[in-house]
C-alpha positions as CSV (number, residue, x, y, z in Angstrom):
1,X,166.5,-264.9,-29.1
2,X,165.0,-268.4,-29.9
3,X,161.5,-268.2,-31.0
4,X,161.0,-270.7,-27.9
5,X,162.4,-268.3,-25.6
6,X,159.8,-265.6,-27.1
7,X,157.3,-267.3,-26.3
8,X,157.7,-268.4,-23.1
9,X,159.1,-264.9,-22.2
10,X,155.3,-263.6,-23.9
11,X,153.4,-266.1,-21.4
12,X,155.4,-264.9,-18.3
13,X,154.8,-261.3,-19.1
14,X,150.9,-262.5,-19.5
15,X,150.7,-264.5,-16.4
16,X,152.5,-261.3,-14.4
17,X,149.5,-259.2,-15.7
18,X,147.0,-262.2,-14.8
19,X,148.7,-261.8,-11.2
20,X,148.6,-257.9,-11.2
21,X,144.3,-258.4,-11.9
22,X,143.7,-260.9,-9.0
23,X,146.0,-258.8,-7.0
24,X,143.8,-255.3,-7.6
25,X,140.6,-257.1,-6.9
26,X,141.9,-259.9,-4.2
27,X,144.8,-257.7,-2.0
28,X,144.4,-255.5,0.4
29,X,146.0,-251.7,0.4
30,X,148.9,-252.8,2.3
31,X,150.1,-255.8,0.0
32,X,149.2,-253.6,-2.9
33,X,151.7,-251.2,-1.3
34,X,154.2,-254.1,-0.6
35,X,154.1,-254.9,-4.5
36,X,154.3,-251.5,-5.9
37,X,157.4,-251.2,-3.5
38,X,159.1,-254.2,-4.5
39,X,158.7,-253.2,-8.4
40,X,159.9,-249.9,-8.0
41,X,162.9,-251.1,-6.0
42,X,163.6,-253.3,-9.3
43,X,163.9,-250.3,-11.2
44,X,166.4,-248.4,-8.7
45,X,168.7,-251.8,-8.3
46,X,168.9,-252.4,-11.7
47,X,169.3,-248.2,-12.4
48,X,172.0,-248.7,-9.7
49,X,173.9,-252.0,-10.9
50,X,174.5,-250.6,-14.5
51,X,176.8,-247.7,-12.7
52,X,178.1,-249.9,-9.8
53,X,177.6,-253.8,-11.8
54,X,178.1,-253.5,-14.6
55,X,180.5,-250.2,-15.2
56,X,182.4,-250.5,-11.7
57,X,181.9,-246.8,-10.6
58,X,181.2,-246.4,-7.1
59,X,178.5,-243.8,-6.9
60,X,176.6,-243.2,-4.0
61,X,174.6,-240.0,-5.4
62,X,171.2,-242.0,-6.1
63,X,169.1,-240.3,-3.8
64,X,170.0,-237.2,-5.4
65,X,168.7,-238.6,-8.7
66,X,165.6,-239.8,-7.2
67,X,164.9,-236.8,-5.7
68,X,165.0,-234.8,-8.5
69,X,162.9,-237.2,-10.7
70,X,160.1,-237.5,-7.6
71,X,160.1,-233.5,-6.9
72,X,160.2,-232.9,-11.3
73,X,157.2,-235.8,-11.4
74,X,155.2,-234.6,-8.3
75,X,155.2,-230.7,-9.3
76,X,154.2,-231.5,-13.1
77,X,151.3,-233.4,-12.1
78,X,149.7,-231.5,-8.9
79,X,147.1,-229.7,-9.5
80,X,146.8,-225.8,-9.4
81,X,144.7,-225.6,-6.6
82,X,146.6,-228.3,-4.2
83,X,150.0,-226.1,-5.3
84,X,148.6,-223.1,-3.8
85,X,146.9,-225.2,-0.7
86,X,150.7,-226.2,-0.4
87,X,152.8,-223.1,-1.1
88,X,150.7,-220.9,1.5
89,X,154.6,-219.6,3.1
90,X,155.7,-218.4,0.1
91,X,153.9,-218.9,-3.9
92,X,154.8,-220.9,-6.2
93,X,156.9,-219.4,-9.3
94,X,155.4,-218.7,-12.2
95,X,154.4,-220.6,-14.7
96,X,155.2,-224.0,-12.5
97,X,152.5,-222.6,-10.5
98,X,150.0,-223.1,-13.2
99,X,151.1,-226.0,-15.1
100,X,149.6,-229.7,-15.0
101,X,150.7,-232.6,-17.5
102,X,149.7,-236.2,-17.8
103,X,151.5,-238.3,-15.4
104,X,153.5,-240.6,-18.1
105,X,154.9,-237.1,-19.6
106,X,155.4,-235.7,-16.4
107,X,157.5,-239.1,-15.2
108,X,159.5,-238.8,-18.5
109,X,160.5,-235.5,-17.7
110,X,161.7,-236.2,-14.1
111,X,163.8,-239.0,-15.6
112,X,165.2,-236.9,-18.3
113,X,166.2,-233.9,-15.7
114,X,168.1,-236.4,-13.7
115,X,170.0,-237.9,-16.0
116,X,170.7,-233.8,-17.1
117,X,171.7,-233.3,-13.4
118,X,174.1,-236.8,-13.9
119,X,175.5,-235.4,-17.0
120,X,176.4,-232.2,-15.0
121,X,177.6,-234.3,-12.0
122,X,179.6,-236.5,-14.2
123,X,181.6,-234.0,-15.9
124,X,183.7,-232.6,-13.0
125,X,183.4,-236.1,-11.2
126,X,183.8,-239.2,-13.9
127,X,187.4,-238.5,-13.9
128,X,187.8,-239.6,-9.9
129,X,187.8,-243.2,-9.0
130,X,187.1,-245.8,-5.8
131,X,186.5,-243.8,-3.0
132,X,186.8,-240.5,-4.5
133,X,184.8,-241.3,-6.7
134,X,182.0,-242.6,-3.8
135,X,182.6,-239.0,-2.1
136,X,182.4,-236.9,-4.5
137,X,179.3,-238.5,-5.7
138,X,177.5,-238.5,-2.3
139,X,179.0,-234.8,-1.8
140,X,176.8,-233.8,-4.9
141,X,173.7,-236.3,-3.7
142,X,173.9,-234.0,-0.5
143,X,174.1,-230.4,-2.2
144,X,170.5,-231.8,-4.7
145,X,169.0,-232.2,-1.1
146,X,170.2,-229.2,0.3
147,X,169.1,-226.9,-2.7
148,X,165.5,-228.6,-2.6
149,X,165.2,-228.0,1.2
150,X,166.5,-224.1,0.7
151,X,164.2,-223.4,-2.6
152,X,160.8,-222.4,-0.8
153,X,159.4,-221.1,-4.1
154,X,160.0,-224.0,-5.8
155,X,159.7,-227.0,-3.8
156,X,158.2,-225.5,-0.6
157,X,161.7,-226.2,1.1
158,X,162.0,-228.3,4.1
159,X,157.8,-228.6,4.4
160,X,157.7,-230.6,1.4
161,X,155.1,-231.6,-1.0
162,X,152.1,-232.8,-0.1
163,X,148.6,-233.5,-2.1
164,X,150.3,-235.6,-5.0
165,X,148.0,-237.6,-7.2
166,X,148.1,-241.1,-6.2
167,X,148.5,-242.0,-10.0
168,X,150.9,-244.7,-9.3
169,X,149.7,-248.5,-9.4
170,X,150.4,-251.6,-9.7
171,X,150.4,-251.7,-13.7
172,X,152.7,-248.4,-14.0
173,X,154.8,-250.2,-11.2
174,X,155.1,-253.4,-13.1
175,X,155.0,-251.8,-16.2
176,X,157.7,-249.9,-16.0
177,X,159.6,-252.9,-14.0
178,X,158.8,-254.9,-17.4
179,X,160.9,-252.1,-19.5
180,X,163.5,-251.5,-17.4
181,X,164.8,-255.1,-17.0
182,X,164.3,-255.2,-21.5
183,X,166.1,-252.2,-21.8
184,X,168.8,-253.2,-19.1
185,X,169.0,-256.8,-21.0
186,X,169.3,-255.3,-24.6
187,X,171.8,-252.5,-23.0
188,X,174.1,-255.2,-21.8
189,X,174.1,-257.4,-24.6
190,X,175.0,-254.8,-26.9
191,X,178.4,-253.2,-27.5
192,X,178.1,-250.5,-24.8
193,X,177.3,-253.1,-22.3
194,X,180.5,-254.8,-23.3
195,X,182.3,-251.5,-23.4
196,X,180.7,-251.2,-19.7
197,X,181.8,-254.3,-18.7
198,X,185.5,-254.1,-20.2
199,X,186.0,-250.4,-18.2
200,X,185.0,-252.4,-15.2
201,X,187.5,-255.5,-15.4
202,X,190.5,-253.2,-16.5
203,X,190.6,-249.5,-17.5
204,X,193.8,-249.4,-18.8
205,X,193.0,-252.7,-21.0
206,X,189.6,-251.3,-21.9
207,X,191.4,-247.8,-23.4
208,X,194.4,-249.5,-25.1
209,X,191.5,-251.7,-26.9
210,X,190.0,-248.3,-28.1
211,X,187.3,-247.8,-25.7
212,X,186.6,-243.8,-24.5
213,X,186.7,-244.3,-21.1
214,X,184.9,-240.8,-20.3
215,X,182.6,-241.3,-22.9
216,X,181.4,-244.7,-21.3
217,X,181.4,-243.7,-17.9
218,X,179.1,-240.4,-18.9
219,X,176.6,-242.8,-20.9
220,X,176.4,-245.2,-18.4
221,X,175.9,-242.9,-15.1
222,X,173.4,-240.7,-17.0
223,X,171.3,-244.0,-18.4
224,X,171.3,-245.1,-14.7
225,X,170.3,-241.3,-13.3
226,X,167.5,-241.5,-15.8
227,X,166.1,-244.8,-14.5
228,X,166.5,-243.5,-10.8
229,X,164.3,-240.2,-11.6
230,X,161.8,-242.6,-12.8
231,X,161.7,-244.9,-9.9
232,X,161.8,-241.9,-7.6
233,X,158.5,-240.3,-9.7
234,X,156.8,-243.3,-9.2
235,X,157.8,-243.7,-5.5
236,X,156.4,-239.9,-5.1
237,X,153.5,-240.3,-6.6
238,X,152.8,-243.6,-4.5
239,X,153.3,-242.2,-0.8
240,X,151.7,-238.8,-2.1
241,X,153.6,-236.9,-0.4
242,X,157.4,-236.2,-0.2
243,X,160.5,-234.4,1.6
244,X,164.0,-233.6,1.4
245,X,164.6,-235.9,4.4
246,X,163.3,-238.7,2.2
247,X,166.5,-238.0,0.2
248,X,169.7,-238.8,2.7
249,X,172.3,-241.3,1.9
250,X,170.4,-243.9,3.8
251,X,168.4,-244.4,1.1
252,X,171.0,-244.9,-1.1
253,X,172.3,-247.6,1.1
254,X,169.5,-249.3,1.0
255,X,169.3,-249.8,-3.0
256,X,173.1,-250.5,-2.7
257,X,172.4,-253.5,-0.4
258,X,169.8,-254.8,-2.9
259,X,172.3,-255.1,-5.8
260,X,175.4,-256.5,-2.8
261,X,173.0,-259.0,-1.8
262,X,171.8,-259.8,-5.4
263,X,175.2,-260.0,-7.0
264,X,176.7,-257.0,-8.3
265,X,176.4,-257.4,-12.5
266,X,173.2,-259.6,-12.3
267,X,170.3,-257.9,-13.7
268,X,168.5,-261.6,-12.3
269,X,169.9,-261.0,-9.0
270,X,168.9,-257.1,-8.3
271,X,164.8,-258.7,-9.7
272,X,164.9,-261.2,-6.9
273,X,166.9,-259.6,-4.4
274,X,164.8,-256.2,-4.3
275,X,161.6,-258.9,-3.5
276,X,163.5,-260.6,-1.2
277,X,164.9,-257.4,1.0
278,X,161.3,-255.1,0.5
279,X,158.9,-257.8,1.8
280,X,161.3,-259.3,4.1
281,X,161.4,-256.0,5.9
282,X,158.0,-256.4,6.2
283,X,157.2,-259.7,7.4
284,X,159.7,-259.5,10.0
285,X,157.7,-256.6,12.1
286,X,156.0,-258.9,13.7
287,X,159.1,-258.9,16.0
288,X,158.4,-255.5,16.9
289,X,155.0,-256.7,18.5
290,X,154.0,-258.7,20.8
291,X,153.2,-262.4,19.3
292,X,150.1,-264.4,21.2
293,X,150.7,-268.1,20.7
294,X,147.2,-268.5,22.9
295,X,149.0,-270.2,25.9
296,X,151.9,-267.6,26.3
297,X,152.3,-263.9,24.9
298,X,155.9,-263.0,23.8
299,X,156.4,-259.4,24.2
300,X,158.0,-257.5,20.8
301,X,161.4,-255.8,21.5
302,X,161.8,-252.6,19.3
303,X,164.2,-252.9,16.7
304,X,164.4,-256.7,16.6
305,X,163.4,-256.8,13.2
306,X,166.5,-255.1,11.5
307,X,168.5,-257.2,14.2
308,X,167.1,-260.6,12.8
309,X,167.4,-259.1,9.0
310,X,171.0,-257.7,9.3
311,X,172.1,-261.5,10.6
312,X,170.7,-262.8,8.1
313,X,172.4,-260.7,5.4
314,X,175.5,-261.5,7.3
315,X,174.8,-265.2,6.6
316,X,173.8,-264.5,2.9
317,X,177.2,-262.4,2.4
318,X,179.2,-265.2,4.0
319,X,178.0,-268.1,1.9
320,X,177.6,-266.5,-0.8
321,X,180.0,-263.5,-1.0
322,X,179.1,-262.6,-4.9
323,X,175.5,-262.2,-3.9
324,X,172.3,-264.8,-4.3
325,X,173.4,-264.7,-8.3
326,X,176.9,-263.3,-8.5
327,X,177.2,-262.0,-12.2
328,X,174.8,-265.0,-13.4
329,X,171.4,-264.3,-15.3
330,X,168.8,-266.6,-15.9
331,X,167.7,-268.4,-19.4
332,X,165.0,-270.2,-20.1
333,X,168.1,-272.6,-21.5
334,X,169.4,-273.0,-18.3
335,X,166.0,-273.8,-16.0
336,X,165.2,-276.6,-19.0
337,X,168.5,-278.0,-18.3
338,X,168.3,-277.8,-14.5
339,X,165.2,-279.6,-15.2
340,X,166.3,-282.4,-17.3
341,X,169.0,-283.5,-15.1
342,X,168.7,-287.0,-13.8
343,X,170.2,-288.5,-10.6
344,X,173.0,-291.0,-10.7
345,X,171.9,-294.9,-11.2
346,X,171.0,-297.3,-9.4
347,X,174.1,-299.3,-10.6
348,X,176.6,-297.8,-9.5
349,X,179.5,-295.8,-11.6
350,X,181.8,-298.9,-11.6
351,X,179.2,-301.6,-13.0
């Protein structure tokens, strides 16, 4: 990297954390909540693209990952007394019941256990492509949720968990945003990311060039599991309180239409497109309610807003059907050039 680029890149990471003060002091709890959403989104897309983008697997088991990494996050960091305030149909196991670590330990641990749960997932499954692949993933997503709504003793089954620590904010948000688009960049840009990349143009090419097909797939599911427990600890530990229903595939679909609408291999694309889709949800619930332009009141029609957003992803896929950014990324190389361009003269191209 151009010592340039450094230091531009060291001055945008400084003004996001300028932001992230005025925002804390100058936003209210709901815009807070917006942001923290939008970051952690970030780190599911881009968890999300390197299986789907980047390696060309078509896994729809996220929420199974998340779940494990939010469950893992939230037990470790609940208190002793708010475990037995929440286990009153049945105790907590031993020691779980009686253990209580830092958060940043206790998110590191979620993430690490799902990408253990990928690793097992990926053994039996890795080997199955396209759609069996995609059902055989989700298949596995489903059994996570199912085992977590059946385990009373563990995660107090279908009541869920409630009382979490609201540690999550808007610097371990952005924080970890921050490290997962440098590790996803360096990841890329290195020789696995090529292997990636090669096993998703052409198997067969990629494995007569030497390339362990398994081996690939494997690393590059259980890197992306990891990220997902980590986005799903911080996601717990933001709403404070989580169930298995949280878990269904929908959820998965909605990180899947993040990284389709942002251009699937664009780690550029999944940043903007998670901001884009998690506060444009927002905004647009003001078609759910009624709207008082002082001389006439337009009455809100239920379930407007995901009419008005699904057209307008229908638009977005049509006219631009690799996504906002396809498989481009940005460079500080290529906004100075956008920059320097001129228009034509004057003159003329003949004189």
């Amino acid at each position: 990297m151009k010592k340039r680029d450094i230091i531009l890149t060291t001055i945008s990471i400084v003004a996001l954390g300028l932001f992230l003060i005025y925002a804390n002091s100058n936003f209210n709890p709901y815009q807070i909540r917006i942001l923290n959403l939008c970051a952690i989104y970030v780190v599911l897309g881009l968890s999300m693209n390197l299986i789907n983008g980047f390696t060309g697997l078509f896994s729809l088991g996220h929420a199974g990952f998340m779940a494990v990494g939010a469950y893992t996050t939230a037990l470790l960091t609940m208190s002793e007394t708010a475990k037995q305030r929440t286990f009153f149909l049945e105790p907590m196991i031993s020691p779980l019941d009686k253990i209580t670590l830092p958060f940043f330990v206790a998110l590191l641990i979620g993430g690490l256990l799902a990408a253990f749960v990928a690793l097992l997932i990926g053994a039996p499954t890795l080997r199955l492509k396209g759609d069996y692949l995609a059902i055989a993933t989700l298949g596995f997503s489903e059994i996570i949720r199912i085992i977590f709504t059946n385990t009373q003793n563990i995660t107090n089954g279908a009541l869920g968990l409630k009382s979490i620590p609201n540690t999550t904010n808007l610097w371990w948000t952005y924080g970890t945003m921050v490290v997962t688009i440098m590790v996803m960049a360096a990841l890329i840009n290195s020789s696995f990311g090529k292997a990636f990349k090669a096993i998703r143009e052409d198997e067969i090419a990629a494995e007569s060039m030497g390339i362990n097909l398994f081996k690939h797939k494997v690393m590059s599911f259980a890197i992306g599991a990891f990220f997902a427990g980590i986005g799903g600890g911080l996601l717990g530990n933001l709403l404070g309180a989580i169930n298995p229903a949280m878990f269904r595939f929908v959820l998965t679909f909605n990180i899947l239409l993040i990284i389709v609408l942002g251009g699937m291999g664009s780690i550029t694309g999944t940043v903007i497109s998670a901001f884009v889709v998690t506060s444009g949800l927002e905004y647009l619930r003001i078609l759910d309610e009624s709207i008082n332009l002082g001389f006439i009141q337009i009455q809100g029609i239920t379930g407007l807003r995901m009419v008005v957003f699904s057209a307008l992803l229908m638009i977005v896929v049509i006219f631009f059907r690799n996504g906002l950014m396809g498989t481009n990324e940005f460079s500080w190389d290529k906004l100075f050039n956008l920059l320097k361009r001129r228009p034509f003269s004057k003159k003329g191209v003949g004189q």
